[in-house]
Every structure is written in C-alpha cells, then in structure tokens.
C-alpha positions as CSV (number, residue, x, y, z in Angstrom):
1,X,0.0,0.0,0.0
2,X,1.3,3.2,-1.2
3,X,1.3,6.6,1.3
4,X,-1.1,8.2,-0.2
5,X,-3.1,4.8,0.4
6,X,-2.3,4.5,4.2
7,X,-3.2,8.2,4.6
8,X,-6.5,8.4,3.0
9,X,-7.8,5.2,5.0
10,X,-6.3,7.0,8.0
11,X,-8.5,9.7,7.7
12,X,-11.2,8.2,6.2
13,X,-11.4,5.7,9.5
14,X,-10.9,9.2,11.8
15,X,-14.0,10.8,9.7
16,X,-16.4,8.1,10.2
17,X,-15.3,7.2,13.6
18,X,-16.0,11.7,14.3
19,X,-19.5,10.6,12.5
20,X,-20.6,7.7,14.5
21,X,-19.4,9.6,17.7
22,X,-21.7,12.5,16.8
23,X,-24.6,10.4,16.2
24,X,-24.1,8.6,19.6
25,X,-24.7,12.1,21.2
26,X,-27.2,12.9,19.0
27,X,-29.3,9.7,19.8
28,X,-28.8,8.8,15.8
29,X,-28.2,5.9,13.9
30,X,-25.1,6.2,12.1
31,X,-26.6,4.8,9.2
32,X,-29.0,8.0,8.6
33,X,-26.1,9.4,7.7
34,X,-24.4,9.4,4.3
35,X,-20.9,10.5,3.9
36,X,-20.3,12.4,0.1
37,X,-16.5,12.9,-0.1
38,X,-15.9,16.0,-2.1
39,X,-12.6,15.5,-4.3
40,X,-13.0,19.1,-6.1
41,X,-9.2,19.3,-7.5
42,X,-7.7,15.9,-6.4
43,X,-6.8,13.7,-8.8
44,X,-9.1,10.9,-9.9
45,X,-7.0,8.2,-8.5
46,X,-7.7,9.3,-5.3
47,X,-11.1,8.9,-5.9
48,X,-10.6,5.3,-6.8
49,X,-8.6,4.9,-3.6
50,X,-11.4,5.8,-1.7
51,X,-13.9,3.8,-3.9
52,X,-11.6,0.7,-2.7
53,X,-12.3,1.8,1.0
54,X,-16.2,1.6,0.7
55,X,-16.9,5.0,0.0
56,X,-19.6,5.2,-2.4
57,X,-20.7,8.7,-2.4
58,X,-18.6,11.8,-4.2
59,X,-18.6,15.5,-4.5
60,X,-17.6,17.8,-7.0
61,X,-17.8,21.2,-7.3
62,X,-17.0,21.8,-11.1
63,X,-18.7,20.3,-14.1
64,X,-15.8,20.2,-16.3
65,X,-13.9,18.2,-13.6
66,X,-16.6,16.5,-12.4
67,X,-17.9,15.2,-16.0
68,X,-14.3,14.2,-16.7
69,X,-13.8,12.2,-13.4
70,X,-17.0,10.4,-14.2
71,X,-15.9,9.4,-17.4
72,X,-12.9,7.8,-16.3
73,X,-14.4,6.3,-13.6
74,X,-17.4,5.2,-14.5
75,X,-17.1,1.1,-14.0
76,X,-16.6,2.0,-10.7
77,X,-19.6,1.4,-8.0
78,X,-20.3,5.4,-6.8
79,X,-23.0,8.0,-7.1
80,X,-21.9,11.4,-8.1
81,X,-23.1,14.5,-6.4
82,X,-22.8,18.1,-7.9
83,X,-22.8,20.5,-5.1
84,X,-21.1,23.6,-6.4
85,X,-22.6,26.7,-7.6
86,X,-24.6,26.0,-11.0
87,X,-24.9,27.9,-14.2
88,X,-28.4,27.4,-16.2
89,X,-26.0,26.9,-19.2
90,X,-24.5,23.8,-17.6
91,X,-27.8,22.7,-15.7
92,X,-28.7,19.6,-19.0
93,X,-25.0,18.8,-19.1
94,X,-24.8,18.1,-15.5
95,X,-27.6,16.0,-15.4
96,X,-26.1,13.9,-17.9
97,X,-23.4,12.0,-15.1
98,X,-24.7,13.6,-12.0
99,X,-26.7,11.4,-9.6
100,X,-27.9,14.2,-7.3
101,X,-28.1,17.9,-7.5
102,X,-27.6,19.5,-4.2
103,X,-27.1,23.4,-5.3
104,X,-30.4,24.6,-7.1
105,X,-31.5,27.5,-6.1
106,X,-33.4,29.5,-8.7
107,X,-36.1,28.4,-11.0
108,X,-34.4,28.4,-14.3
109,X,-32.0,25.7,-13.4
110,X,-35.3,23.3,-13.2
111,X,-35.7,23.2,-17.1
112,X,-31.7,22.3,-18.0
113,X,-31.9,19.6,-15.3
114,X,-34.7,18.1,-16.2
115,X,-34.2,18.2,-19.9
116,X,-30.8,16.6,-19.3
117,X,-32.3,14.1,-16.7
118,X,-34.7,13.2,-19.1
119,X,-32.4,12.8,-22.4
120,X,-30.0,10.3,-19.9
121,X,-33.5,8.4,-19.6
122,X,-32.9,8.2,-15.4
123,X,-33.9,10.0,-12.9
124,X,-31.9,12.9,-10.9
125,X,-32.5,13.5,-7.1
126,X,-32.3,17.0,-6.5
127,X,-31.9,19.7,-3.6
128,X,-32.7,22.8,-2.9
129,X,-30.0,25.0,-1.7
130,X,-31.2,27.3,1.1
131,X,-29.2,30.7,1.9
132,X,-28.3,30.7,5.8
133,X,-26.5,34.0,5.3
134,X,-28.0,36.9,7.0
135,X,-29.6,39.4,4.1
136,X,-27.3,41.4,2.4
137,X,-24.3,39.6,2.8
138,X,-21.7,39.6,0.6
139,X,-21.0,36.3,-2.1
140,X,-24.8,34.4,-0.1
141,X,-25.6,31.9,-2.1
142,X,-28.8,29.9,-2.1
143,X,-32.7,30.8,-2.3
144,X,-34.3,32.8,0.2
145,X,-35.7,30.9,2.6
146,X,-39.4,32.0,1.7
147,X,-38.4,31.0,-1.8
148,X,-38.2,27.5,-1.0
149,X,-41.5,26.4,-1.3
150,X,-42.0,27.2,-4.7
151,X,-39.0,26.1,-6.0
152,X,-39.4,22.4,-4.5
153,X,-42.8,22.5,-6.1
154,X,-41.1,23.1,-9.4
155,X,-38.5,20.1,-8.8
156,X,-41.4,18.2,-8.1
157,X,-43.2,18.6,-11.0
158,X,-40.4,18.4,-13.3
159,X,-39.7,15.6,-16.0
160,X,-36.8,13.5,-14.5
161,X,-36.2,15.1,-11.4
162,X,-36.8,13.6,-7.7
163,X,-37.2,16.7,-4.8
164,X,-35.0,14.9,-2.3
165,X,-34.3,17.5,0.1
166,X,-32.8,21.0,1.3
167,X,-29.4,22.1,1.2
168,X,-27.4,24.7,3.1
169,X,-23.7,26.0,4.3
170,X,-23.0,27.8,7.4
171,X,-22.6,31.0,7.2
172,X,-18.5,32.4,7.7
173,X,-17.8,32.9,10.9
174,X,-22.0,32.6,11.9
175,X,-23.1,29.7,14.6
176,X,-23.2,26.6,12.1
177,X,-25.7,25.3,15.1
178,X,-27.8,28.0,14.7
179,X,-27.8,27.8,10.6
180,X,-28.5,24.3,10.2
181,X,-31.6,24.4,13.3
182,X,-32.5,27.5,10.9
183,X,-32.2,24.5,8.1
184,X,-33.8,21.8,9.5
185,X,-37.0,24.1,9.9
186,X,-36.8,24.6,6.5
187,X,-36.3,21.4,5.6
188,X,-39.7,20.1,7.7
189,X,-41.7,23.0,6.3
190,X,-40.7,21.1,2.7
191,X,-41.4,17.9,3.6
192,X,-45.1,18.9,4.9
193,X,-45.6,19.4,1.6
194,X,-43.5,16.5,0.2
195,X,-43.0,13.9,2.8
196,X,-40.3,12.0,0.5
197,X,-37.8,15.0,0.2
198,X,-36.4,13.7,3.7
199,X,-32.7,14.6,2.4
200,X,-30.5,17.5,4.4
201,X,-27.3,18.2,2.8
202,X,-25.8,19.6,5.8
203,X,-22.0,20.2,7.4
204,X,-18.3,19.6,6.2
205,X,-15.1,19.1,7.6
206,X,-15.1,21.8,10.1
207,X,-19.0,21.7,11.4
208,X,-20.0,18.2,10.2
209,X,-21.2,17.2,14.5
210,X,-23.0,20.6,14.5
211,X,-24.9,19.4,11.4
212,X,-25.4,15.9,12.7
213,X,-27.2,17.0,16.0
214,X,-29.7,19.0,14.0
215,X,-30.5,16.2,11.6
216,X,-28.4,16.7,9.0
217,X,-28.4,13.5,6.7
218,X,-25.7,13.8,4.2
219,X,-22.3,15.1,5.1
220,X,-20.1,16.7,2.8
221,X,-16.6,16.5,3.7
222,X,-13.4,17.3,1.6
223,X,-10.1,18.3,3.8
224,X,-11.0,16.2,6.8
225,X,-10.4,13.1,4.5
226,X,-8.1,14.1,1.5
227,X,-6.2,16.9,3.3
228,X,-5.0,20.1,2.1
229,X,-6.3,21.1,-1.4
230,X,-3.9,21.3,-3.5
231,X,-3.6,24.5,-6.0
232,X,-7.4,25.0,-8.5
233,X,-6.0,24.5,-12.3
C-alpha cells in the first residue's frame, strides 16, 4: 500500500469514527447518515482509492472536472453528487453524469436539469440550496428561505427530477448550530408538503457534529479526509 493509500484510510477511518461519535450524542443511527467525499481538485485516483475503501458517495464542485472524473471512472460502484454553484448553461450537461443535484437555487435551473435528466433516460435527485446567510451579505448563495417552497414544487413537478431535500452552508464565521436548526425548519416546512424529500445536505469538515445533532443527513466533507487542497487549475 502506497502513502497516499495509508493516509487516505487514516483519515477516512478518523471521519467516520467523528461521524458515529456525533450520532451517539445525538441519539442517531449512524446509518442516517451518508458520507459524500468531495474531491474538487484531487486527482481521480484518489477517488478510486477511496472507492476501494467503501466510500460510495462523491462530490464535486466543477462540471468540467466533475464530468471528466465520471468518465474515467465510470465502471466503478459510486453515485456522483454536484454541489457547487450551477450555471443554467450547464444545468442539462450536469444531469447527464450527475446522480444528485444538491445546489439549485433558482427556478431556471429546473428546465436544464430536467431536460438533461430526461435525455440520460434516469432519474436525478435534487436539492434545494437554502441561503443561511444573514440578508445582504456579501458572495450568499442559495434561495431565500421564503423562496423555497416554490421552488421544490417546481423540482417536483419536473420531468426527471426527484425533490429529495434541502441544502445549506453555514454562514462564515456565523453559529453553524444555529444555521442548520434554521435549516432543518426549513427542511420540515418542505417535507409537509412533500413527505419524500427527507434529504439534508448539511456540514463539512469543520461543522460536520453541528450538522449531525440537527439532523443533518448527508455530510459533505473534503479536507478532513483528503487533506490540504492542493492549488485549482
């Protein structure tokens, strides 16, 4: 086993072992909890270490990366999440290798991703990014939370799309506590109307037992298991 090997099953086994501690306080089950290891600018091979180590979940940030790591991995077992920042230009080519969606937040991504969802002939499980920034702040991303609503009833109506959830990111330097209870209120007021979309894509490396104790049920952790990131190309 090479170094690279030994380190990323070193921190892979201290990442779940931080999970199922969290859940232990929370009073969870550690399997309500799905870990997506985001590999935004590490190298595919990585990602095929990890695949070797059980991980079957992965995140990506960028299409162009994203769609070329799926392409050279693609006999291997995983399910692709894209949970960067979206452009409606993009939206149908993302759908086209993506298994879930975790970053829509306005309307006119709904008709790219269910045009591309529908042209793969599968289904794509989407989520609705929620903004936990205060209003005004600078570089929020994410729909207003009053926004919500009407935007999961468009996922859910869409051709080829599956409302799955809410998504959110803590605020810099905020409470991440207080952002993902904000979140998880969210999140119920969705699934009143849509009691499937029981998904919320919640925490990374540095809040991931914040997110966990407020019901968070997929993770979304880069540094914690690959390291540093190494320089964007």
């Amino acid at each position: 086993m090479s170094e690279r090997e030994d380190d990323l099953e070193r921190r892979l086994g201290e990442v779940r072992e931080r999970i199922a501690s969290a859940c232990r306080s929370a009073g969870r089950d550690p399997d309500e909890v799905t870990l997506v290891v985001v590999t935004k600018f590490f190298p595919a091979s990585d990602v095929r270490v990890l695949a070797d180590l059980g991980v079957r979940d992965v995140g990506e940030n960028r299409h162009q990366e994203a769609a070329a790591k799926a392409e050279e991995l693609v006999g291997l077992p995983l399910r692709w999440h894209f949970i960067g920042g979206l452009q409606s230009n993009k939206a149908a080519a993302v759908a086209t290798y993506a298994d879930a969606v975790h970053s829509l937040d306005r309307a006119k991504l709904v008709t790219g991703l269910s045009r591309g969802a529908t042209e793969r002939g599968r289904d794509l499980d989407v989520l609705v990014q929620v903004s936990l920034d205060p209003p005004g702040a600078d570089g929020r991303s994410g729909a207003d939370p009053d926004q919500v609503g009407e935007l999961a009833a468009r996922v859910a109506e869409a051709e080829g799309l599956v409302l799955r959830g809410v998504m959110g990111v803590a605020p810099l330097g905020g409470d991440a506590g207080e952002a993902f209870a904000r979140l998880a209120e969210v999140a119920a007021d969705v699934r009143r109307d849509h009691p499937g979309a029981s998904w919320i894509s919640a925490g990374m490396s540095g809040d991931l037992d914040e997110a966990i104790a407020r019901g968070a049920t997929h993770l979304r952790v880069g540094s914690a298991v690959l390291g540093p990131r190494p320089e964007s190309k």
